[in-house]
C-alpha positions in Angstrom: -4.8 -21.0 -12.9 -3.4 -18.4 -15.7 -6.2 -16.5 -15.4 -6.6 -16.3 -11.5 -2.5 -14.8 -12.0 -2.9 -13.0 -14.5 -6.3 -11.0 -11.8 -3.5 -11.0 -9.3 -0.9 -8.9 -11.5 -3.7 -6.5 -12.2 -4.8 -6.0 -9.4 -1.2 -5.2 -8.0 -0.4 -2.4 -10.6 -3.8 -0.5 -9.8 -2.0 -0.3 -6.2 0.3 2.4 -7.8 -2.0 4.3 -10.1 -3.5 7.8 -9.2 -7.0 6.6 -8.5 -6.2 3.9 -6.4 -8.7 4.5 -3.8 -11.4 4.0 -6.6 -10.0 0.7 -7.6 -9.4 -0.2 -4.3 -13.4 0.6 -3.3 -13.6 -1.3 -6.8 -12.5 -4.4 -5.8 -13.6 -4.6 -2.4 -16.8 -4.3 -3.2 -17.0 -6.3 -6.1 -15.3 -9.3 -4.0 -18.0 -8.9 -1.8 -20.1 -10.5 -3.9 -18.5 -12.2 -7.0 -14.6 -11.4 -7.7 -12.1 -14.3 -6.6 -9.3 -11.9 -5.4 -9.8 -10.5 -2.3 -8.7 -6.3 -2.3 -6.0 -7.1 0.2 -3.4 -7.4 -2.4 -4.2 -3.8 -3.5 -4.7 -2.4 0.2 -1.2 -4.0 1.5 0.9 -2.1 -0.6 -1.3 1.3 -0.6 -1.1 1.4 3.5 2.6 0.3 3.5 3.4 3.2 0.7 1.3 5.5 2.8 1.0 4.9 6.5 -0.3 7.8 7.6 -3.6 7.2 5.0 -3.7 3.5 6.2 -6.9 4.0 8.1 -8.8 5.9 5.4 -7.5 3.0 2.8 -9.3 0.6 5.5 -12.3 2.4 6.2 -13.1 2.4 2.6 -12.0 -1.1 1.9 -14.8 -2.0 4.6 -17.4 0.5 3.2 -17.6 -0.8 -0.2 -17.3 -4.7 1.1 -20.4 -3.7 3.4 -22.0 -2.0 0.8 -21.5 -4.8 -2.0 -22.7 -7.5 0.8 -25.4 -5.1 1.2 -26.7 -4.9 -2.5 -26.7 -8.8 -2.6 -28.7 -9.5 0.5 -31.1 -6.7 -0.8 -31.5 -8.4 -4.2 -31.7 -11.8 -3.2 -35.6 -12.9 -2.9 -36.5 -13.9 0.4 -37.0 -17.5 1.5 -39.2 -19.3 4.0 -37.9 -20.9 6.4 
């Protein structure tokens, strides 16, 4: 449980670094596919601290969770049904 809180607190202080966006399209995507936290911790605080940029901050949040989905389903072999 340490571990899954000690995610959580890291996740929250990239919300407030310079490249947030990055970490943000970071996270989403890697939740997509693997990472326990989902990137609305980080996107919460980045569209409250910035409302007029909340939309972009969603658009990419959905771009790189599509993408990383994406990437998955491509690499997964295909199986008969």
């Amino acid at each position: 449980m340490n571990f899954l809180k000690n995610i959580y607190i890291w996740t929250l202080k990239k919300a407030e670094h310079k490249n947030a966006k990055w970490y943000l399209s970071l996270i989403s995507f890697a939740e997509s596919s693997f990472f326990p936290i989902p990137p609305d911790i980080l996107l919460i605080p980045m569209a409250l601290a910035s409302k007029t940029k909340a939309l972009v901050y969603a658009f990419i949040c959905t771009l790189s969770s599509v993408l990383g989905l994406s990437l998955i389903h491509i690499s997964e072999p295909t199986r008969p049904y």
